[in-house]
N, C-alpha and C positions, 0 to 999 in steps of 0.2 A: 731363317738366317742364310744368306749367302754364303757360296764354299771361300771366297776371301776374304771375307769378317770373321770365317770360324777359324781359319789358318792363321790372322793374327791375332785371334783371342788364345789360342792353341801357344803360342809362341810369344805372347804378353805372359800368360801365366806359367809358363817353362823360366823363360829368363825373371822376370819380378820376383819372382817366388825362391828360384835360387842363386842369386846375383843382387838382387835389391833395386830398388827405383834412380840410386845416382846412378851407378853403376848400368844401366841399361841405357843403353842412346836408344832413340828414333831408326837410326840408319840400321842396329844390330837388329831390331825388330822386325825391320825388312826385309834384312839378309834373312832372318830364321824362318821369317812365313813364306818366303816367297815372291815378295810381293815389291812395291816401290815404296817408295817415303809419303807422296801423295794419298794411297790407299789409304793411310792409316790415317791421316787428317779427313780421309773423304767418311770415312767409316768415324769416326772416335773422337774427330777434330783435335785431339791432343792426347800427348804421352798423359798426362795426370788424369785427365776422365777416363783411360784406357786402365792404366794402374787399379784406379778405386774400383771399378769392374771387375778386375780379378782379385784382388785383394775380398772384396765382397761376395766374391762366388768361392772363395776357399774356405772363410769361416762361418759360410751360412752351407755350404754344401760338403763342406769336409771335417773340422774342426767340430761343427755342431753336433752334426751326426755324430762323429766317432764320442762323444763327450755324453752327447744323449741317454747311454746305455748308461750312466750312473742316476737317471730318472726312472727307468724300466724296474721292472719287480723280474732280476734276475738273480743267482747267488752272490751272493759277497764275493767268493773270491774272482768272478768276474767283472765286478765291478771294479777291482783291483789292476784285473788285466788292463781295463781300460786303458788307464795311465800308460802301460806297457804300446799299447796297441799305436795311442796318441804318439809315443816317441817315434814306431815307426812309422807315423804317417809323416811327421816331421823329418826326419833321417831320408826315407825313398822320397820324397813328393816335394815339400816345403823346405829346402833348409833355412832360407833366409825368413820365413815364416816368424820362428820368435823374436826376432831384430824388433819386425815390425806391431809383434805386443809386449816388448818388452822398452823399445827406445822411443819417448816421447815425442823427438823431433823428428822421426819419421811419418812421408807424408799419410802413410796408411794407418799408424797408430790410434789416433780417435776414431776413423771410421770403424777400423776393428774392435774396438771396445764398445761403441755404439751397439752395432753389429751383436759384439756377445750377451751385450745387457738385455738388448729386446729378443735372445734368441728361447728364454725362456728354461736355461737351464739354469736349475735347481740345487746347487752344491749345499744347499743349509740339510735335505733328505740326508743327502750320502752323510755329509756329518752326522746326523743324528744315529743313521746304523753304526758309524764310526764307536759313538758312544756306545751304544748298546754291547757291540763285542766284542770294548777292548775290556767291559766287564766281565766279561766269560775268558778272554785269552790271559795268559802265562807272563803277558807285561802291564806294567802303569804308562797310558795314554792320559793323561789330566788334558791335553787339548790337542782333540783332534783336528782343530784350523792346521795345528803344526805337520800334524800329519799330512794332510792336503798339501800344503804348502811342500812336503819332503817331496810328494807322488808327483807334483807337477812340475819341481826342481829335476827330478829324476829324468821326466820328458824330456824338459827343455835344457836347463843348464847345461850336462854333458856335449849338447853339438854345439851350443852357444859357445862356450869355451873350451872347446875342443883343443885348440892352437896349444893354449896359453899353459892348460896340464897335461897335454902329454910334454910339453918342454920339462915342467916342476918333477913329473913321474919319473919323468927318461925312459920312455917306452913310445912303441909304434902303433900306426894304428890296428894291427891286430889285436896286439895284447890291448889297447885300451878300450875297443868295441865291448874286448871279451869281459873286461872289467865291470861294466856297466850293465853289461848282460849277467852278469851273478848276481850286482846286487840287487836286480829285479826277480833273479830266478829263485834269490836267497827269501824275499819277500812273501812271494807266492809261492814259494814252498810252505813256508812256515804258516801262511793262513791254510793252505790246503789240505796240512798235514792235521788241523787243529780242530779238539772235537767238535767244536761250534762251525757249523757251518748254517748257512739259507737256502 
């Protein structure tokens, strides 16, 4: 790959990724690689093939991976961290990331679902440990989809709507990173602390 097609792949997935695909012009993509407006039609022919490019190398190269580790035969309560792990790959790297698995009309949304249906992970395993020891732990889980469903709201939701609670909270964003950080730390605490472990 040439150093001018990696400088606008570089600077496709910097701005899409935290900015979003309206919000990104052509010209800012120039400005950020380097480069003219023509490169990127010579290289990519258009904003939208360049987009699905990077949109497809983050949840096949980032997302997958990080999520992967709830397939691996490690301890439960790392499989836990996962979720924790996933937020901050979303918070450092991706913010506009869940926009585009969470909002249908976004143009990267089905490719990403594509993307995660054929990447081979496994969420029905993790449920099934889920079962296993919330029969041994100190609370009633009757469904663990709910559970998944908390760990991945935990990820996602918080930056997703960031704006909108800290307004409701009346707090900054210190206090509110720090919020979100307990009640992940509160989480894994309490499997850590719990005699059942893998």
């Amino acid at each position: 790959m040439e150093i001018t097609e990696q400088k606008i792949l570089h600077a496709a997935k910097k701005l899409f990724l935290t900015e979003g695909y309206n919000k990104t012009t052509t010209a800012a993509l120039a400005k950020y690689a380097g480069v003219n407006k023509a490169a990127i039609h010579y290289y990519f022919s258009d904003k939208a093939t360049l987009y699905q490019l990077v949109v497809q190398e983050a949840i096949d190269e980032e997302v997958v991976l990080t999520l992967d580790s709830l397939n691996k035969d490690i301890p439960f309560y790392f499989k836990i961290k996962v979720f924790e792990d996933f937020r901050d790959l979303l918070i450092t790297k991706y913010p506009h990331l869940p926009v585009v698995l969470i909002d249908k009309h976004e143009p990267g949304h089905d490719l990403a679902m594509e993307a995660l249906k054929n990447s081979g992970l496994n969420l029905g395993s993790f449920e099934n440990e889920l079962k296993y020891y919330t029969k041994h732990l100190p609370i009633r889980i009757d469904e663990p989809k709910a559970v998944i469903a908390f760990l991945l709201s935990v990820a996602i939701f918080p930056w997703l709507f960031k704006d909108i609670l800290k307004l409701f909270l009346n707090i900054d964003d210190e206090k509110y990173d720090t919020n979100i950080d307990e009640h992940m730390d509160k989480l894994l605490y309490f499997i850590n602390n719990n005699s059942i472990k893998a």
